[in-house]
C-alpha positions as CSV (number, residue, x, y, z in Angstrom):
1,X,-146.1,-9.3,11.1
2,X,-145.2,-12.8,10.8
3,X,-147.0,-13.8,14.0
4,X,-150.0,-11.7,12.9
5,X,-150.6,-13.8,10.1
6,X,-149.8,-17.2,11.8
7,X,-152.7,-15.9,14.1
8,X,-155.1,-14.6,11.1
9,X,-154.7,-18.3,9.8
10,X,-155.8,-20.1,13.1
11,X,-158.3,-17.4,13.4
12,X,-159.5,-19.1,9.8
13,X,-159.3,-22.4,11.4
14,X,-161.5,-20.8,14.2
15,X,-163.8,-19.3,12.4
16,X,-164.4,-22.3,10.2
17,X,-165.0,-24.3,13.4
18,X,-167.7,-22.0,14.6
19,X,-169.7,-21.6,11.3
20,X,-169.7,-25.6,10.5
21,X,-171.2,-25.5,14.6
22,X,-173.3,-22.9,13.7
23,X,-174.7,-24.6,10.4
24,X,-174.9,-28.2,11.9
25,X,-176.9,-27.0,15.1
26,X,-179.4,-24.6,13.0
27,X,-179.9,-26.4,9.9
28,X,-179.9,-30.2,11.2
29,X,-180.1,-30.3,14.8
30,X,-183.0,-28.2,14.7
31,X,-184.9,-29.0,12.0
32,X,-184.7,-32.6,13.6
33,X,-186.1,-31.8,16.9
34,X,-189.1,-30.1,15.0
35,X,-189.6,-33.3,12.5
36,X,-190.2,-35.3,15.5
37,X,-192.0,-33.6,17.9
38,X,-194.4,-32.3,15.5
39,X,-194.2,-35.0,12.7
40,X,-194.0,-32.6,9.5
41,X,-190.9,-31.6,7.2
42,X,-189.3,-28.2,8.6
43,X,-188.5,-26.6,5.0
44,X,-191.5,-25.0,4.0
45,X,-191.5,-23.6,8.1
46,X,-187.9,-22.4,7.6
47,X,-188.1,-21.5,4.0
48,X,-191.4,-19.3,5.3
49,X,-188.4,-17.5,8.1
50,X,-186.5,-16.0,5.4
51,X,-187.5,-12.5,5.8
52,X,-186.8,-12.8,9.6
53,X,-183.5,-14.4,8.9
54,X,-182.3,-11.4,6.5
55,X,-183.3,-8.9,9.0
56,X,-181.5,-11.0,12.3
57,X,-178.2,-11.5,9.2
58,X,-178.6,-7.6,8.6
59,X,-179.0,-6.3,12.2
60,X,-177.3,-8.7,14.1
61,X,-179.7,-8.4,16.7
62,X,-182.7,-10.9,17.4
63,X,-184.5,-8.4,19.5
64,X,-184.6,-5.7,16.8
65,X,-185.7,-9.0,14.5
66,X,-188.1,-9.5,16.8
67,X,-191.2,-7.7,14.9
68,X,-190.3,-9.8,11.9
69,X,-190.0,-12.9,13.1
70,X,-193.3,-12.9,14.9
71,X,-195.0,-11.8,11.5
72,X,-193.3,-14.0,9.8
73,X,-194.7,-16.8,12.1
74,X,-198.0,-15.5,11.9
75,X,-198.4,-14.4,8.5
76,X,-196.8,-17.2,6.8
77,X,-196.3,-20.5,9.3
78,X,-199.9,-19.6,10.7
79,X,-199.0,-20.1,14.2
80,X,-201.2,-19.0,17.1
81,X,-200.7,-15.0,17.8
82,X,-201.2,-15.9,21.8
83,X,-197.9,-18.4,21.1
84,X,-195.8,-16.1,19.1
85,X,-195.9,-13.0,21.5
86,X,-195.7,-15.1,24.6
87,X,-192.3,-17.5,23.0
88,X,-190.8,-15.2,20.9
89,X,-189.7,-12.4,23.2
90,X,-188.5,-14.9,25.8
91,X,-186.6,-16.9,22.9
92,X,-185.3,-14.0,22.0
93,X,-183.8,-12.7,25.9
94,X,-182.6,-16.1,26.8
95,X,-182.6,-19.2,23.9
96,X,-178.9,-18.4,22.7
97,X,-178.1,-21.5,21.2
98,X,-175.4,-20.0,18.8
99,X,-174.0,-17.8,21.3
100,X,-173.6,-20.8,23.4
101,X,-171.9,-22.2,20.4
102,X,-169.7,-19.5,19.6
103,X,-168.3,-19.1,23.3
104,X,-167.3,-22.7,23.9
105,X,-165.5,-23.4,20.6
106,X,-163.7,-19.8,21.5
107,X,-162.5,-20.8,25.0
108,X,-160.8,-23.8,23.4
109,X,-159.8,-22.0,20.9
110,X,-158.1,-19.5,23.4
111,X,-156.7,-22.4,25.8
112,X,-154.9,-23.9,22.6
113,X,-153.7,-21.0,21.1
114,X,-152.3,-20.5,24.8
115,X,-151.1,-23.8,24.7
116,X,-153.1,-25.2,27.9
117,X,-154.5,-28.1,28.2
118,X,-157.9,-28.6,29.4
119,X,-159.0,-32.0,30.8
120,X,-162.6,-33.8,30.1
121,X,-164.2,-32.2,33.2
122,X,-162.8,-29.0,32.2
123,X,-164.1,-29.1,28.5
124,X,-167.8,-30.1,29.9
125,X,-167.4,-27.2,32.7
126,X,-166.9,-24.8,29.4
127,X,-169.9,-26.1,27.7
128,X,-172.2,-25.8,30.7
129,X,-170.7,-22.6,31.8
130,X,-171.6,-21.2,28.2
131,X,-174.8,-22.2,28.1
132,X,-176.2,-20.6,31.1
133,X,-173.8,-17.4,30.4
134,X,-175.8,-17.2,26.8
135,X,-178.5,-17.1,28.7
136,X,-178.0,-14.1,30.1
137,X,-176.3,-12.0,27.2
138,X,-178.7,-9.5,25.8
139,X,-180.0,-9.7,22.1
140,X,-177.7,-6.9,21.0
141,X,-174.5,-7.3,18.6
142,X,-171.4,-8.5,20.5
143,X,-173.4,-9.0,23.5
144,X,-171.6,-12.3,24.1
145,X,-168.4,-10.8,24.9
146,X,-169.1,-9.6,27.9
147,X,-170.2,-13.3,28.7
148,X,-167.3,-14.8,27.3
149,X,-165.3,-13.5,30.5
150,X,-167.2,-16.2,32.7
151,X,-166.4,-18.7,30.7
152,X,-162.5,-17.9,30.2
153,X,-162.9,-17.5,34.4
154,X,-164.3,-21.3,34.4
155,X,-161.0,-22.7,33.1
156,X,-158.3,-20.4,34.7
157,X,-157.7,-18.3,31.6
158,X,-157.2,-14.7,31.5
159,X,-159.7,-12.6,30.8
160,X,-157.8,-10.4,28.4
161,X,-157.7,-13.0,25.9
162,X,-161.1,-12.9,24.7
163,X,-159.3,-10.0,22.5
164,X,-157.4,-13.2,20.8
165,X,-160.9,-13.9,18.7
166,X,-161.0,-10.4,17.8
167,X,-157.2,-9.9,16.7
168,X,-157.7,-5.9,16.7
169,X,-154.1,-4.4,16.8
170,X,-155.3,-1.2,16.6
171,X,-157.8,-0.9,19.2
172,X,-156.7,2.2,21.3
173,X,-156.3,4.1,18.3
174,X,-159.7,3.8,17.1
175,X,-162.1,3.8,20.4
176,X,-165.4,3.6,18.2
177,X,-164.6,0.1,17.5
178,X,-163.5,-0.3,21.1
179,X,-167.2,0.3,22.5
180,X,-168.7,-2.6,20.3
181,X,-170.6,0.0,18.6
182,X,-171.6,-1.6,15.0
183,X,-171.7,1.9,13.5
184,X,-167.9,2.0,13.4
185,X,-166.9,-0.5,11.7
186,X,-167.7,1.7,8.3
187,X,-165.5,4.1,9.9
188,X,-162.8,1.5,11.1
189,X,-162.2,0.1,8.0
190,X,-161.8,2.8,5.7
191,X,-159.4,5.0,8.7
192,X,-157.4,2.4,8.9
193,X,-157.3,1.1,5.0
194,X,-153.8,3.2,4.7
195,X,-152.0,1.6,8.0
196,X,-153.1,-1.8,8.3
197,X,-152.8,-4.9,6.2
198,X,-155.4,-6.7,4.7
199,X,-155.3,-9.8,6.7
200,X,-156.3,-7.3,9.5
201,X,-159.3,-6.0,7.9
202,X,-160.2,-10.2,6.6
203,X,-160.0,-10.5,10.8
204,X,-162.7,-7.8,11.1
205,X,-165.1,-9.0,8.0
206,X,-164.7,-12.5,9.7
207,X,-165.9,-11.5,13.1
208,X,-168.8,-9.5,11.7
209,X,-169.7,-12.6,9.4
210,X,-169.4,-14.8,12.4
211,X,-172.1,-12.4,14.6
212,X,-174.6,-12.3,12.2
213,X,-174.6,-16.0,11.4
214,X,-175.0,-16.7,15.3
215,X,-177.8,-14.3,15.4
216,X,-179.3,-15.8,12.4
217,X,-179.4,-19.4,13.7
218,X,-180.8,-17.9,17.2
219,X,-183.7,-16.7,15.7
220,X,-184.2,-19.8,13.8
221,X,-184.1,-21.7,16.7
222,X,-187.1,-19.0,18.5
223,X,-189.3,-19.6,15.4
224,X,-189.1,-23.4,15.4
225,X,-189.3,-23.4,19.4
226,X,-192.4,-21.3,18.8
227,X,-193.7,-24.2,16.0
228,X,-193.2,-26.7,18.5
229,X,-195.3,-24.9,21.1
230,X,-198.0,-24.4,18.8
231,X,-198.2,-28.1,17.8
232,X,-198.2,-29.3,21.5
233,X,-200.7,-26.6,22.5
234,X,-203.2,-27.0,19.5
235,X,-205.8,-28.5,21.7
236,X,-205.3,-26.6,24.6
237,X,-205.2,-23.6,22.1
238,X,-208.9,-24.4,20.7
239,X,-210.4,-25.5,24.7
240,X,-208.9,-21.5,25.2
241,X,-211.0,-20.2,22.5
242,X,-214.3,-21.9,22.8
243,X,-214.4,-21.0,25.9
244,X,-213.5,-17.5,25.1
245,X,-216.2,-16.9,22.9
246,X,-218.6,-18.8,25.4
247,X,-217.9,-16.1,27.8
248,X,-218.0,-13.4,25.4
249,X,-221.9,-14.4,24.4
250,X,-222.4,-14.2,28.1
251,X,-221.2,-10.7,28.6
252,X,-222.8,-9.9,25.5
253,X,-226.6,-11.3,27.0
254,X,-225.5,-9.5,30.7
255,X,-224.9,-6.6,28.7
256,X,-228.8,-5.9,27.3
257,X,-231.0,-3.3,28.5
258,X,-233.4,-4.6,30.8
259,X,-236.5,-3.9,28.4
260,X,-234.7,-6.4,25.9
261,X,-234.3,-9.3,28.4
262,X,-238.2,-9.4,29.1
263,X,-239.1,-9.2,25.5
264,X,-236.8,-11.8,24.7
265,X,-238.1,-14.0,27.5
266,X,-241.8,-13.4,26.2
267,X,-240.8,-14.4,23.1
């Protein structure tokens, strides 16, 4: 039990590492990026995302947030419907920026607690190799997991000790956890309230908290991606329309009876 808790309190450590990550990358990197490529303040644009942030906080899942982000964007941020469904879904499959996060501060996190050193190429093999792994993990809780192996692969580690960051004890006992199905944890906790400690349950609130941060700033990073593209593409944007609704008076006129045309044209 002793080496339980010594790992529940670098698992603290971790966990404070990833969310100070997660808050400087989605609340200041961000919001910079968006000040200067579109020149305006990003509060009112991210205080306008709040809805879509409770929902990605709540679900854990930026393609079930999807729907409300997009409104949000639409409704509220008044950008252009054409950008929002062509960004937003893509953001959604492949811009993981907290994923990518989340999965290089864990394989450090693993090789120390292994006690192995990584060198300077290493460390910059682990950030590249978790940003194109986010890239392919699927908008669905725990998705990066799965992911996570590639990166542990990059560095030598084993695979098996991506179960370090979750510090389950009891997996095998309780195989609805095991899947990664969110509907268990309800169940999980309140089984195993009579056998296990309360630093192992902390573990489990920690990792949930840690998922549904990452998902939020992903989705915060979509919607101001989406912002950009609308700013850049405001001209293009309007050239797209007028010459929309030039065509559409055309079809309009081709679309007359025949009797119409020559009365027009004797008028």
């Amino acid at each position: 039990m002793k080496s339980l808790s010594q790992l529940a309190g670098q698992l603290g450590w971790y966990f404070s590492t990833v969310m100070l990550g997660l808050t400087i990358h989605g609340f200041l990197v961000l919001p910079a990026l968006f000040t200067v490529v579109t020149r305006r303040l990003p509060f009112r644009f991210i205080f306008n995302l709040a809805e879509a942030c409770t929902t990605a906080f709540g679900t854990g899942s930026s393609n079930a947030t999807l729907p409300v982000s997009m409104k949000c964007l639409e409704e509220k941020n008044h950008v252009d419907t054409r950008v929002s469904k062509f960004m937003m879904p893509i953001g959604a499959t492949i811009n993981m920026d907290g994923t990518a996060l989340y999965e290089a501060v864990a394989a450090l996190f693993i090789a120390q607690v292994r006690n192995v050193q990584l060198s300077l190429g290493q460390i910059l093999a682990v950030s590249v190799t978790a940003t194109m792994a986010s890239i392919g993990a699927a908008g669905i809780p725990q998705a990066g997991l799965v992911t996570m192996v590639m990166v542990l692969d990059t560095v030598g580690l084993d695979s098996k000790d991506v179960t370090i960051i979750l510090a389950l004890p009891f997996w095998g006992k309780y195989p609805s956890y095991q899947s990664g199905i969110e509907t268990g944890t309800p169940r999980l906790v309140a089984r195993c309230s009579d056998d296990c400690t309360m630093g192992q349950i902390s573990v489990v609130v920690i990792g949930i908290l840690r998922d549904r941060f990452r998902t939020t700033v992903n989705v915060i990073g979509d919607a101001l991606g989406a912002g950009i593209v609308d700013h850049l593409s405001k001209g293009e944007l309007a050239r797209m329309t007028e010459n929309a609704e030039e065509l559409s008076d055309v079809e309009e006129h081709l679309m007359q009876p025949v009797g119409n045309k020559d009365n027009m044209a004797l008028t």
